[in-house]
N, C-alpha and C positions, 0 to 999 in steps of 0.2 A: 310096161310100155311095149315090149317087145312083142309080149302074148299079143296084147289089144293091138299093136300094128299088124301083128300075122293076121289076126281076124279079120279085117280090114281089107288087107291084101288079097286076103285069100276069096272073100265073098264074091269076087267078078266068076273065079272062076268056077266057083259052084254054081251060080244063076247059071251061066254058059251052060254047063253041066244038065245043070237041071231045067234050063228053056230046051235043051236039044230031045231030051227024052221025057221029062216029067208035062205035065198040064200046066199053066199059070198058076193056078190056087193053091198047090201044092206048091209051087216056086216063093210063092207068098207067103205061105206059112210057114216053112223054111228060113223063108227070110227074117222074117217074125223072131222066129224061135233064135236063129243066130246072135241077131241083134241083141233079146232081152239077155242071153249067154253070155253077151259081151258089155253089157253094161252093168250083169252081175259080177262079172270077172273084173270089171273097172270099177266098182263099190268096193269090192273086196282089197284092189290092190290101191285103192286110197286109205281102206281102213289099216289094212298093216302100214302103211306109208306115215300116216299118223302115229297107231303104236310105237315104229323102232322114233318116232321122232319123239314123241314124249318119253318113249323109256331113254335116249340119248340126253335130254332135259331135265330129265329125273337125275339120270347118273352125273350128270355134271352139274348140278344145285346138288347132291352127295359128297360128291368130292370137293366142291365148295364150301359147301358146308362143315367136313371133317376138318378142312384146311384152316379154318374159322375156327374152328373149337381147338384144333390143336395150338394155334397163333394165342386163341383166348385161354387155354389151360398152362402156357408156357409162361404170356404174362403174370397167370393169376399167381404161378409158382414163383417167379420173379416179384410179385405183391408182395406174397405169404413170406420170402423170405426174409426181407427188407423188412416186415412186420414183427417178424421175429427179433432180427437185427435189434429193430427198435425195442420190442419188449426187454431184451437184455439189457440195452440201457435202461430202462426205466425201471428193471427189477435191481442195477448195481445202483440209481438215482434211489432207489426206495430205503437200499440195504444202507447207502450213504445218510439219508433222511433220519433214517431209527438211528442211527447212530450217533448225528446230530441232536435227536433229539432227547436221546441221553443226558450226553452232554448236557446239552440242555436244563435236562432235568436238574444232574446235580449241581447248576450251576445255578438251580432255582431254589437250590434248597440252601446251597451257600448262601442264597442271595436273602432268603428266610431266616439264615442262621442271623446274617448281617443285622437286617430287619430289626431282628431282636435283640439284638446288642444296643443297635441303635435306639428302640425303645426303651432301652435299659439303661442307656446314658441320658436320656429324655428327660426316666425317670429322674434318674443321680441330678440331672440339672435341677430338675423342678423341688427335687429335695434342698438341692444346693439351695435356690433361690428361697424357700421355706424358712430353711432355717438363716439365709438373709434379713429374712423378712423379721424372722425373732430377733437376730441380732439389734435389729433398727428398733425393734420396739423396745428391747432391754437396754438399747442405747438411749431411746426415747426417758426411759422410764429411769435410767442413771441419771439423766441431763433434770429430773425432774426432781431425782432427788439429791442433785446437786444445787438446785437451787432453792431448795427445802436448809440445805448447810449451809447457802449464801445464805440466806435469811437468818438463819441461826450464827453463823461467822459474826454478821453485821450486828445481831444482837452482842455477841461475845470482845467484839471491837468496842462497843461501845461503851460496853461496863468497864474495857479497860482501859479506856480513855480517860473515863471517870473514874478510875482507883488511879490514874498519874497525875488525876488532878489538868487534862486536858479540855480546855473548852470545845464543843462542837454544837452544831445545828441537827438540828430534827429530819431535815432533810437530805442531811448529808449520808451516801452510799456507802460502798466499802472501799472503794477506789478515793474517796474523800476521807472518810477515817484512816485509809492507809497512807494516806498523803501525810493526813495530821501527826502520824505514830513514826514514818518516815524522818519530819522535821523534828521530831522530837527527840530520836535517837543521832541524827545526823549530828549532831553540837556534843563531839565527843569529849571536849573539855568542860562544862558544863556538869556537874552534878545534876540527875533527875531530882534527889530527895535528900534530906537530911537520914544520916545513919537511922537517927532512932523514927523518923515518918516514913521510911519505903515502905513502899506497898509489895506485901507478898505475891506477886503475881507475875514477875518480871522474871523471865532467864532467856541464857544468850548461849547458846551453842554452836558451836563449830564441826560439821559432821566430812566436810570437804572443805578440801580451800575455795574461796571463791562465795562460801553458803553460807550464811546465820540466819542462823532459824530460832524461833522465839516460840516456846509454846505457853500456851496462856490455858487456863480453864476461869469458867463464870462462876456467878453466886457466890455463897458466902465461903466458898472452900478454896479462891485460890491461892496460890503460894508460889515461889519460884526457887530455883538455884540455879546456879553454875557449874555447867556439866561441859564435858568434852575435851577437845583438843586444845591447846594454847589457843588464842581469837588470833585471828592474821589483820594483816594490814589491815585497818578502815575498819573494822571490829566496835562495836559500840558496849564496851565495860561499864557497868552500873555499882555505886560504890557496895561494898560489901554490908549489909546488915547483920545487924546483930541474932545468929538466930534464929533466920525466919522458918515456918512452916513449910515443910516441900512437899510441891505437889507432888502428884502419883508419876512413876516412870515412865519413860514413853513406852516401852515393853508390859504398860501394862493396863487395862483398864479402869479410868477414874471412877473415883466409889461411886458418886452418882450418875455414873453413865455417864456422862454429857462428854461432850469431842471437843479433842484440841487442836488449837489454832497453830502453825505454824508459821512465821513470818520468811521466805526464802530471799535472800539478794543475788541475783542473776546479772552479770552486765553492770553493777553500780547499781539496779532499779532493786527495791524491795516488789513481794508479791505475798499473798495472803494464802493459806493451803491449807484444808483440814488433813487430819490425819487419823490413825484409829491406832488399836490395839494390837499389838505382836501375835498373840494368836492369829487373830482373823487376819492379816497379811500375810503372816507365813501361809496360811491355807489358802487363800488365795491366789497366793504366787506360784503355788502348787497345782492350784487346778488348773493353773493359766501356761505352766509347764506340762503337765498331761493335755492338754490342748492343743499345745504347739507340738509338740508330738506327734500327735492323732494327724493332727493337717499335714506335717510332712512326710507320716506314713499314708495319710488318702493322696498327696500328691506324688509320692514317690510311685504308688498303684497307678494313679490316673497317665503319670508319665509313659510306665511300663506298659499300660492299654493304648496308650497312644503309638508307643512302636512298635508296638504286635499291631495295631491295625493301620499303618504306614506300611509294613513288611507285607499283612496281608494283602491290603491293599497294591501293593507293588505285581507280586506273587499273581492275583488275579489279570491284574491290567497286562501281565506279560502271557498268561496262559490264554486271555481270550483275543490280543491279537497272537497269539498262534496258533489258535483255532479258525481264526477270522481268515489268517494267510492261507491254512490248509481248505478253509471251504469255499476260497474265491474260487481256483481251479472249479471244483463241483460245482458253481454258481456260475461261471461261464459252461458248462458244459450242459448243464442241465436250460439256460437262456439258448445256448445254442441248439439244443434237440430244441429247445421249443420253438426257434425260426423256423427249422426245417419239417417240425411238424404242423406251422402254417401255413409253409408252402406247400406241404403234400395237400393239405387241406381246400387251399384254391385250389390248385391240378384241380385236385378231385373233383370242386366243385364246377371248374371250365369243363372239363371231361362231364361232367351231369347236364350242363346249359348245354353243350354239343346234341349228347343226343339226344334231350328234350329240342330239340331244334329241330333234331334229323326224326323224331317221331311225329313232331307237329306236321314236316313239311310232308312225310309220308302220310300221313293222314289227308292234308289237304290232296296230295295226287289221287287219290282214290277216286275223285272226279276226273274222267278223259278230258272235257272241256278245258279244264285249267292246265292240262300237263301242257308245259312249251318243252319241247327237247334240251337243248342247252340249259335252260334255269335248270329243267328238272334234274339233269346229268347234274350242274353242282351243286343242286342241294345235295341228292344222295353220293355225294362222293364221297361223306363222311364213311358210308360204305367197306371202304376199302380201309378202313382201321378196324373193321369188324370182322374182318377176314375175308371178305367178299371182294374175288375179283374185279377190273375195269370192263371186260370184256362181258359178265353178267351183271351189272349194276347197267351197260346199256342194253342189255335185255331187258332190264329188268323194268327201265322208262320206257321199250318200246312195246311191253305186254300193258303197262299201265295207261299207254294210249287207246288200247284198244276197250272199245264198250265193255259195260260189265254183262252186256246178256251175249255178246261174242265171245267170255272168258269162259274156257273149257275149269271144268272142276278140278283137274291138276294145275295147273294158271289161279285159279283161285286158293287152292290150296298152298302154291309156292306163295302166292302173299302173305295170307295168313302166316307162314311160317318165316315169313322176313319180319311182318310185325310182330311176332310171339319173340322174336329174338334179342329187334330193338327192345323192348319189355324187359327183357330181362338182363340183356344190356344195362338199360336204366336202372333197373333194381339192383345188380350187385352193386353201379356205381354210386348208389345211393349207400350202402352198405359200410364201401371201402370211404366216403365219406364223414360217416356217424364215425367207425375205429378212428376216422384221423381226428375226429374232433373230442372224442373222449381222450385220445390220445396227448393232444393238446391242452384239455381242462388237467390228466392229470399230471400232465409236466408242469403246467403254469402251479398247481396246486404245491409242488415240490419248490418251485422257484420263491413262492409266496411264504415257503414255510421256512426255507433256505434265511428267505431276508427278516421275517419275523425272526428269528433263530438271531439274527443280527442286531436286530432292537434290544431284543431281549440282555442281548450280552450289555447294547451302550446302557441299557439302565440299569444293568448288574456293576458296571462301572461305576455309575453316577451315584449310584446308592453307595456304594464304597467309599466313594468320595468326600459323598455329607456323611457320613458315617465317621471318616476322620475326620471335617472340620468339626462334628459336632463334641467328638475328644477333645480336637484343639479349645473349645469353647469350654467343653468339663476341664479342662486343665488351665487355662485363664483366671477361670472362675476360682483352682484351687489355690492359685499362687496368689490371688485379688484374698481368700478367704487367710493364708500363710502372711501375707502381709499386715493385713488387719490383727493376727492373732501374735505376732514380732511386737507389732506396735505397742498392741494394750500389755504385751509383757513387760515392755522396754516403761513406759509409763509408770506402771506397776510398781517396776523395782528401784524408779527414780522417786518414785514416791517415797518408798518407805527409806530409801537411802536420805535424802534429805529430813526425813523424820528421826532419822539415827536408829531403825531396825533392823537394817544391812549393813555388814560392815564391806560388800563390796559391790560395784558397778555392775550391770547386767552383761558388760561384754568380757570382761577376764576377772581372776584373781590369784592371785598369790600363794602357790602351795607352799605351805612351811616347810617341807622337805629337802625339794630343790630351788626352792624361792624363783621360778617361772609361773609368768603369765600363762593360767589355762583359761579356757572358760567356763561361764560362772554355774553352771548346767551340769558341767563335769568333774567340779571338785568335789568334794563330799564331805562330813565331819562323820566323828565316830561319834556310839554311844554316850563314852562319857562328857561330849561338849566340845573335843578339843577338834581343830583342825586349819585352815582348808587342807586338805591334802589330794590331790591327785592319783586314780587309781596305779598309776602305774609306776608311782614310788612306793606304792604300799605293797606293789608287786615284787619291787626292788630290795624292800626292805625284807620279805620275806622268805625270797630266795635263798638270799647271805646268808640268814640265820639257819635254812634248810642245808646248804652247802656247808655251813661251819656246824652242822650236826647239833645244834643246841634250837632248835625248834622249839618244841613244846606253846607253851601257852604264849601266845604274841603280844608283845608287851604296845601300849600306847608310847608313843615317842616324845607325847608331854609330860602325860603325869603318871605312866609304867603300871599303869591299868589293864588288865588282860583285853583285847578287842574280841568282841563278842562273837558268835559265829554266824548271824546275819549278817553283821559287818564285813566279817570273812567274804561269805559266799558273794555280798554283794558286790565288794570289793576286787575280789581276786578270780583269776579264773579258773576254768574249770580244773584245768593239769593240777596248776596247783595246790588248790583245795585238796587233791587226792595227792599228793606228795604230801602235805602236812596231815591231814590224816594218818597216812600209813606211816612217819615219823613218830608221832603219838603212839600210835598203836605200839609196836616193837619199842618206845621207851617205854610205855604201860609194862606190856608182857616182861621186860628185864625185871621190870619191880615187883611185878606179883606172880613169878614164877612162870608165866605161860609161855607157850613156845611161838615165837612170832615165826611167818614162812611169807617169802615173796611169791610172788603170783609167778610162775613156769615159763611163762610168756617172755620173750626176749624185750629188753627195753619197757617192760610195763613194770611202772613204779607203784604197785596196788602191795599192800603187806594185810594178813590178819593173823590173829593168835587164833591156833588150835591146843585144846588138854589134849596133854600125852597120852597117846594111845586110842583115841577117837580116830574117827575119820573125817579126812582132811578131801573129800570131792566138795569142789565150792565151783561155781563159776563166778570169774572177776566180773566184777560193776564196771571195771576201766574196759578190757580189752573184748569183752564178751566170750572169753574159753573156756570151758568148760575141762577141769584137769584135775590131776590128783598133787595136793599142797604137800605131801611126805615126798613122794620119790621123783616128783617132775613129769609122772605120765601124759601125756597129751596127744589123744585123747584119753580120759577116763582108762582103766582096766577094770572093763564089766566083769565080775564074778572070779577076781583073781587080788589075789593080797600084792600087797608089796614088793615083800620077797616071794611070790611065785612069780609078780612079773619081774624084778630082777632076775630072778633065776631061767628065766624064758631067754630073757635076753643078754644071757652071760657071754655069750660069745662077739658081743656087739660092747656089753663093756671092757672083757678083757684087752679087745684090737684097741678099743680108746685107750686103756690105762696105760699099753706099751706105746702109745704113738703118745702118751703122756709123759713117759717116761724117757723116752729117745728124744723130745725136745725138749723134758727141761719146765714143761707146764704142771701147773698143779692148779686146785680147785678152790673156790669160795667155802671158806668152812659155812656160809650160811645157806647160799641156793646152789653150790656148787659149779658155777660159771666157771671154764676154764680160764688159765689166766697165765699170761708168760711176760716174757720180758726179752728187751736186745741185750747182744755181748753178753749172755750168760757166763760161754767159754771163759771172756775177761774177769770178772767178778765172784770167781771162786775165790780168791785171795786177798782180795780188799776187803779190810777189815771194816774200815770205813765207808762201805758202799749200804745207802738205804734200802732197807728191806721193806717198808713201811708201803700200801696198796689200799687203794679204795676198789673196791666190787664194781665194774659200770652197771652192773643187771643191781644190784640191791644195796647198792651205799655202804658196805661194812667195810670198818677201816682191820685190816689184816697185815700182820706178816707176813713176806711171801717166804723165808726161811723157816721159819719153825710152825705157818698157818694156824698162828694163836690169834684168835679176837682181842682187839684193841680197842680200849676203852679209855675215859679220860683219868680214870683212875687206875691203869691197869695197861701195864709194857712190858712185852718178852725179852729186851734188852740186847736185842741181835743187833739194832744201827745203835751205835757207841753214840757219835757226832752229829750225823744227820737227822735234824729234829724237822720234819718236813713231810707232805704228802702227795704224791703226784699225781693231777687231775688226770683221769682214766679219759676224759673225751678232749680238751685240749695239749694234753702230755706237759702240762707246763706245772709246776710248784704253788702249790695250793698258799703258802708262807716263802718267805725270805731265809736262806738261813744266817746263823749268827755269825758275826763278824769271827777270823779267825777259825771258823770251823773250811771242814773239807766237801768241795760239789759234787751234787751228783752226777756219774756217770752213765744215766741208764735213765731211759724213761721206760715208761709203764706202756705195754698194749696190750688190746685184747684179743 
């Protein structure tokens, strides 16, 4: 301006200049040429004027712009990191996930195992109910042929009706023939028949008190007697004949097969009952004891399945709530990431309707017509979250007033690069949208698997649960099938009791031994016929005989018959089956020269004979040792004699024999058991002190003075007076001694 004002200034005084010496036309062209000078000078210094003004425009939409990108690279780090953030929950949500669903798993496989338990008691039921089903049919088909015996009873009533010479009707049942046979015996003073006209077919027994039972057979073979106990009160006696034919025993079956009637009185009332043959009850009553058996071992099982699966069942229900407690935390936490990753999710999406808003309204201002100032200031105010100053956003409405054929190419290009920005503005917000919404699916995905995880468990419960009631229902069922199986026992043996084939009641009887009630399941007979006896006087009885050394073959306590060795084993137990054994044994070997030797083992009462000079490695059947029966090695001496292993170990016997000899102990002459006694010191000098010792390792009766074997034939003569034994394990006197002798001083230990 300064230039173009000097030129200005200055032109008067050139004309002056050039009117005082120059020509006009020359002053003209001059002027000319100044002029066009100076309006090139005024082109030029509008053109720079322009340039520093757009490079000033440039530089500050630059420096806006880096401001913008730094604001926008600051948030996105602040996105990125928060994104992160989140990722790590959703990588410890995932790690928690696999690990639920572990669990899971093997809580699915428990839950399989159950399944098939429970399919398996299903089964057990439906067998249960099967063989129900047989039951009712073989009930069916007893009841059928129960009335197949009515038929045949009512035929057998009737002939013996007609052999007492009783009238009856054709139509009459067997509750009417029993009426008629009733009043006939009831008129106890009344003779049925003359001695020499009775009818053989009449007997009157007494099997309980309370019961007379009358057995009868048909056709042309009956016969009667008088069998049993004395008759009790109210007992209807028939005079005695001369004589008569007896029928067949009830123990046995009538020659021609046909079944006998029983007459029972119960209550004052008679009743009518067939009955059968001694075999086929005893077998029977037998299978119907291995039955009852069988059911109280399937229920004694069913019980025991039922509290393993109460236990597990418990076991379960307390592990899955404490799974349940431990994954509520992760199930609030993982519901709570997933609020927060639907609220980022709106953000995000408010943040996207924004600048779809601010891109629409930028679009729309692209027309001058429509820009109004103020609207257009607050639509793009959004702007100023963009990085973009207040001071160019109202540049930025007052370039977009201006026409588009007035907009310089840099003016057009700051648009474009306002709209390339919102662009991509939108785009990452689009972006950071999708991340929160996958973000979201795979939180909810967690949440969803969290609670499925939780279903799963209530029907890993629920299955548990019918799983036990469906035991309670197999155990119902077995106690319904143990009941049924009591009953037809209890039947059974009332049956054949009133038949006179038992001689005791199904709930106790009477061991001749100690004369108590056991029950009737548990006493036993032996071989030869004789008993009740109860195992556990047979046990008593065997001991004695064991302890007073005269074992051998065990005699019957009725008729001194040896009891057989099934008897034995089934009888006694195990111990001491193997104590009478090795009694046996060692009296065998005294008698036929072999050398009996107890088993090494402390306390194991095992014996066997080995020939002299063999070798004695055996291992006991009792104690499982495997040892050498000569010298007491244990274990075994692999590859060494006797006397090389004594001689190995002489330095271990010599210390024994003086630590034997300093107190006064000595040895079993049979297994060698050390063996002492108290107040030694006292009992050098009494004459009268027993010497007399039982072995506790091997039973041998010994002198402990002169360590001679004592036999019943055969005494060292050291105790003069004391005729007596001291029991090695209660120290007490095996006998009393005789009146006027002198007491022992001393008991035995070992």
């Amino acid at each position: 301006m300064k230039r173009r004002g000097g030129s200005l200034t200055e032109a008067p005084r050139t004309r002056k200049r050039l009117c005082g010496k120059a020509p006009p036309e020359e002053l003209l062209r001059r002027a000319q040429d100044a002029l066009e000078s100076a309006g090139a000078q005024r082109a030029l210094a509008d053109r720079e004027a322009r340039r520093q003004a757009e490079e000033l425009e440039a530089e500050a939409q630059r420096q806006g712009a880096r401001i913008w990108h730094g604001q926008a690279e600051e948030r996105q780090r602040s996105a990125k990191a928060a994104l992160d953030e989140a990722l790590k929950r959703v990588e410890a949500a995932q790690r928690a996930l696999e690990e639920a669903k572990q669990q899971a798993s093997m809580r699915q496989q428990s839950a399989d195992a159950a399944c098939q338990e429970l399919q398996e008691a299903k089964q057990q039921m439906e067998a249960g109910v099967q063989e129900g089903a047989a039951r009712r049919r073989a009930a069916e088909e007893l009841a059928r042929q129960r009335a197949s015996e009515e038929a045949a009873m009512k035929l057998k009533l009737r002939g013996l009706c007609s052999e007492l010479g009783l009238s009856t009707k054709a139509e009459e049942g067997s509750e009417g023939l029993t009426r008629i046979l009733e009043k006939s015996l009831s008129d106890a003073g009344r003779p049925l028949r003359t001695s020499m006209d009775a009818p053989p077919a009449l007997k009157a027994a007494e099997t309980e008190p309370e019961v007379a039972a009358k057995v009868a057979t048909g056709g042309e073979q009956g016969a009667g007697s008088l069998t049993g106990a004395p008759a009790p009160d109210g007992a209807v006696v028939p005079d005695k004949a001369p004589a008569p034919d007896l029928a067949p025993a009830p123990d046995k079956a009538p020659a021609d097969g046909s079944a006998h009637v029983v007459l029972v009185m119960e209550g004052g009332q008679f009743r009518v009952e067939p009955t059968f043959p001694v075999e086929t009850a005893e077998e029977r009553q037998q299978q119907l004891c291995v039955q009852l058996q069988e059911t109280e071992q399937a229920l004694e099982q069913r019980r025991g399945d039922l509290r393993a699966a109460k236990e597990a069942h418990v076991a379960l229900a307390a592990q899955i709530r404490e799974k349940q407690e431990a994954a509520k935390p992760v199930i609030r936490q993982l519901e709570q990431d997933v609020a927060k990753a639907k609220q980022a999710q709106e953000a995000c999406a408010a943040e996207v309707a924004k600048v779809q808003q601010l891109q629409q309204s930028f679009e729309e201002m692209q027309d001058p017509e429509k820009v109004k100032p103020r609207a257009a200031k607050a639509k793009l105010s959004p702007l100023q979250q963009l990085g973009i100053e207040a001071q160019a956003v109202t540049s930025l409405v007052e370039l977009l007033q201006k026409k588009k054929s007035k907009r310089s190419p840099k003016e057009r290009k700051l648009l474009t690069l306002v709209q390339d920005t919102i662009k991509a503005q939108l785009k990452a917000r689009h972006g950071l949208q999708e991340r929160c919404a996958g973000d979201v699916r795979q939180r909810q995905e967690k949440v969803d698997a969290a609670q499925a995880a939780e279903r799963k468990h209530a029907q890993e419960v629920e299955t548990s649960q019918q799983q036990v009631a469906a035991k309670e229902l197999s155990l119902k069922a077995a106690e319904e099938v143990l009941e049924t199986a009591r009953a037809a026992l209890a039947e059974h043996e009332a049956r054949m009791t009133r038949a006179g084939l038992l001689r005791f009641n199904s709930a106790s009887a009477a061991c001749c031994l100690c004369c108590e009630d056991v029950p009737a399941r548990a006493a036993a007979t032996l071989g030869c016929g004789h008993g009740w006896y109860c195992p556990t006087c047979v046990n008593r009885f065997v001991e004695a005989r064991l302890e007073e050394g005269i074992a051998g073959d065990i005699p019957c306590p009725d008729c001194g018959k040896t009891i057989s060795e099934d008897d034995l084993v089934r009888l006694l137990p195990k111990q001491t089956v193997f104590k009478l054994h090795a009694s046996n044994i060692s009296r065998k070997a005294v008698a036929s020269g072999a050398v009996p030797r107890s088993c090494p083992t402390p306390d194991c009462p095992m014996e066997k004979t080995f020939d002299d000079g063999g070798s004695a490695r055996e291992t006991c059947p009792l104690c499982g040792e495997e040892s050498c029966w000569w010298c007491g090695a244990q274990p075994y001496h692999e590859g060494l004699s006797c006397e090389e292993y004594r001689r190995k170990h002489n330095d271990d016997d010599q210390s024994f024999l003086q630590w034997m000899k300093a107190t006064g102990t000595k040895q079993c002459p049979t297994c060698g058991m050390a063996t002492t006694k108290e107040n030694l010191e006292m009992q050098t000098d009494q004459v009268e002190e027993c010497h007399k010792m039982i072995c506790r390792s091997c039973g041998t009766k010994f002198c402990f003075g002169c360590e001679a074997v004592l036999t019943e034939s055969f005494s060292c003569g050291c105790t003069q007076n004391a005729h007596n034994f001291v029991d090695p394990h209660t120290g007490k006197l095996v006998k009393h001694l005789k009146k006027g002798k002198a007491k022992p001083k001393a008991k035995a230990r070992n």
